[in-house]
N, C-alpha and C positions, 0 to 999 in steps of 0.2 A: 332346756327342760320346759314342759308346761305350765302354764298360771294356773295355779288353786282358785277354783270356783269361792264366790261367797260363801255359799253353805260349807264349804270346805274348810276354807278358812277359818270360819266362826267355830269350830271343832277345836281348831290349834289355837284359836286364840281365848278358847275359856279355858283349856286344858294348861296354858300356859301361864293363866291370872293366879293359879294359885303356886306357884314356885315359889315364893316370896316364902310361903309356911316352909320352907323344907329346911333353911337356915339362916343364920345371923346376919352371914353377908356374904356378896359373891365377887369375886374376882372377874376379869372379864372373860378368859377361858373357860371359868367355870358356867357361866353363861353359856356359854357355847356348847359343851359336856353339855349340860342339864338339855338345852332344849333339842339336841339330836339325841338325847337317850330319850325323850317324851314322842319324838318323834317314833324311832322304833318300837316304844308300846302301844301308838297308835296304831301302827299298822298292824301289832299284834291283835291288837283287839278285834280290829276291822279282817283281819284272815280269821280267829277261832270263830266270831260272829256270824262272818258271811263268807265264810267258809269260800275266802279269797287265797289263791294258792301261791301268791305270788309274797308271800312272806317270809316265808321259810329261803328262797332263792335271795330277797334282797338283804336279809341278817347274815345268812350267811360269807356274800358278796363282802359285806361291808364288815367282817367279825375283826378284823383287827384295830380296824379305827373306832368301831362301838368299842371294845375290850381297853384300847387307850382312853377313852372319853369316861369310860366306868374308873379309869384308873384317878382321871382328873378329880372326878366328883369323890372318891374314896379319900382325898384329903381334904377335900372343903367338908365332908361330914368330919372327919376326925379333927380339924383344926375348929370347927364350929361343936365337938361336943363337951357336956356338963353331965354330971353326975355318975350314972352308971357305965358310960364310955357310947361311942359314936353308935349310931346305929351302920348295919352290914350297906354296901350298895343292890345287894340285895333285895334285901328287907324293904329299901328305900322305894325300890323298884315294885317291887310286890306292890307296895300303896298305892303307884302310877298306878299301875296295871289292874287295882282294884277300883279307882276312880273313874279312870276312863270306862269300865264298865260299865260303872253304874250309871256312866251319863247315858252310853248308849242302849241301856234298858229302857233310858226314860225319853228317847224319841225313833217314833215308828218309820224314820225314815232315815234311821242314821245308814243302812246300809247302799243308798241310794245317792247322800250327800255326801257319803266315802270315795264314790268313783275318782273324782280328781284331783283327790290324794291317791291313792293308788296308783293313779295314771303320772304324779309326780314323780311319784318318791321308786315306784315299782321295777325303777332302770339305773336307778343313784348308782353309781359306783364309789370307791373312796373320797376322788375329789370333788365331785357332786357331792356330796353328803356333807364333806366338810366348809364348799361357800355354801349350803342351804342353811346349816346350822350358825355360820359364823352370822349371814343377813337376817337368820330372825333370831340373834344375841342382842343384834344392834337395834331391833325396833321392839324388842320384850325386853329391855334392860331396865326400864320404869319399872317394870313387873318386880324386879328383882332390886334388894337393898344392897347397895354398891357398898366393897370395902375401901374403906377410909386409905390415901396412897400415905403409907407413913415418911416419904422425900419431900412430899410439898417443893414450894416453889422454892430453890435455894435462896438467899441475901448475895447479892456480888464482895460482900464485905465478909459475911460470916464466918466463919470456920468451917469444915466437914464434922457436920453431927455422928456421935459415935454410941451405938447401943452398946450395952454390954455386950463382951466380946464372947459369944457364943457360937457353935458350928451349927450350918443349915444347909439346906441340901434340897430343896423342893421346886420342883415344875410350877407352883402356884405363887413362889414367891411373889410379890405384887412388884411393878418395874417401874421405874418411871419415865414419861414421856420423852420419843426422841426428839432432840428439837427439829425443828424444819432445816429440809438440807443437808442434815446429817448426813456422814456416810457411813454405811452401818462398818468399815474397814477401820477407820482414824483409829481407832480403840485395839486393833488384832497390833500383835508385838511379834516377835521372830518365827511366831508358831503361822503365820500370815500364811506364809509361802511354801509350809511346807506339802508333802502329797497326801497327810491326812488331811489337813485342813480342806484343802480341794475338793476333799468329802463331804464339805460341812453345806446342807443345803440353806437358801436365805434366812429360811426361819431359823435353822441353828446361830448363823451367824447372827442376827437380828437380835436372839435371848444370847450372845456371848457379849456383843458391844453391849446391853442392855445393863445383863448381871454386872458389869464392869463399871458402866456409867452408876450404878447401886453401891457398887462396893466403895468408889474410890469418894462416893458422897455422905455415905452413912454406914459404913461397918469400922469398927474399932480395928485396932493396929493387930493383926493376926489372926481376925478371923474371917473363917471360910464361909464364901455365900457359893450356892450351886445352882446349877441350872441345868434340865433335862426335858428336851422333847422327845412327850411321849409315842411321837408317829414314827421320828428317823429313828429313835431310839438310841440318839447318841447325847454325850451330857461333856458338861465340862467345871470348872469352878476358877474362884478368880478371889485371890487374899491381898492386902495391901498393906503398907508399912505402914508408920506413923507419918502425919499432917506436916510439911512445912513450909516456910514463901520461900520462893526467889529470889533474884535481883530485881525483878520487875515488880514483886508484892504480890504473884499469882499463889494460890495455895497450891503444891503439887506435892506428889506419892508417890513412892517406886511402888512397883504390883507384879504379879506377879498368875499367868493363866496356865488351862493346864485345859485339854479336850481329851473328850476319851469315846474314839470310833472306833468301833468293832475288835475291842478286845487291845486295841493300840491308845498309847500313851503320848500325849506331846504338852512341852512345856515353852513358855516363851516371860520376858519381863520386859516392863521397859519402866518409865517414870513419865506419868501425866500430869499437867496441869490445868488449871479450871479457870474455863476460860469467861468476857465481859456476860453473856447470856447463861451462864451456869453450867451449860456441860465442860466435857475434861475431854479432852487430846492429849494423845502423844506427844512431850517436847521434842520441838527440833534439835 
């Protein structure tokens, strides 16, 4: 794809300084959602404005991964709202798209320093759209107030922290770090090999070992954490028994997983232990 001119840039990047007001704090998917939906209301603007035709072709192009990315931001409004209840993504939207207006009321050459966005973004298809948006996650992440990872760094002595044992189910779960070298596999259990599984693309597998390394670190003995990517559209969950040591003094857990692709069921357990750097494998 093309490099965005300065003038072009400076578009996305005031339109970007003000994300921060839209909530409390962002995930880093949510990150990602937020600035590929600011992205297609840029170009909204820049097609009703200057009455550029190539808008209408690339939302449409790309409607199921904007409709996932609205789906992402629909819970960081709802998990960030007070009072009267979240606002719509919508509604959220409407305000982009009221903003960016009014910037470009207020310079006589915005249709001019739109070319090479247009010329970017005017050919995106899904997977374009989603490294464009995920590369400026990671350089407007300042912009945005980061949620706090509730795993922190574990103790090698500690226990597994255990919240109240409640059921959860969300794509925005916050995860925490894999360590380096990981495999994202060490964590899959009988459900590994089977031919749904073979279904599960990286990213599924990446938020299944992820949710798993979450669950057997910090969820209570019984309850359900989830995990759902919003693109495959496939989800799965992962419970785990109560804390104990081994022979060797490792804290391990039987657990137990469960994927769910296209309408099909697979379940798998096994018992992990946590190993000298804090993550958990499979015992041999």
């Amino acid at each position: 794809m093309k490099r965005v001119s300065f003038a072009s840039a400076a578009l996305l990047i005031a339109f970007a300084a003000e994300a921060a007001a839209a909530g409390s704090c962002y995930l880093p998917e949510e990150v990602e959602a937020d600035q590929a939906i600011r992205l297609r209301t840029e170009m909204k603007v820049i097609g009703d404005l200057c009455k550029e035709p190539s808008y209408a072709a690339f939302a449409e192009r790309n409607r199921d991964t904007f409709a996932a990315y609205e789906q992402i931001l629909a819970e960081h409004l709802a998990r960030d709202a007070a009072g009267d209840g979240p606002p719509t993504v919508a509604a959220y939207i409407a305000g982009l798209e009221k903003e960016a207006a009014d910037r470009a009321a207020q310079s006589p050459s915005f249709c001019a320093e739109a070319f090479d966005l247009v010329a970017l973004a005017g050919e995106m298809r899904p997977s374009d759209l989603r490294v464009y948006a995920a590369g400026k996650a990671t350089t407007a992440r300042s912009d945005y107030e980061a949620c706090a990872d509730p795993a922190g760094t574990p103790s090698k002595e500690a226990a597994p922290r255990h919240p109240a044992p409640v059921v959860t189910a969300s794509s925005a779960a916050p995860l925490p770090a894999q360590p380096a070298g990981a495999d994202d596999d060490d964590l899959l259990v009988s459900i590994a090999n089977s031919d749904l599984a073979r279904m599960l693309d990286p990213a599924d597998r990446r938020r299944l070992h992820e949710t798993t390394q979450q669950t057997l670190e910090t969820a209570g003995p019984g309850q359900l954490v989830g995990w759902r990517n919003p693109f495959s559209r496939n989800a799965g969950t992962v419970v785990a028994a109560r804390p104990f040591k081994n022979a060797a003094a490792q804290w391990c857990r039987r657990f137990e997983q469960a994927i769910y692709v296209s309408g099909e069921t697979r379940r798998g357990d096994g018992t992990a232990c946590r190993r000298a750097d804090g993550s958990w494998a499979i015992e041999p």
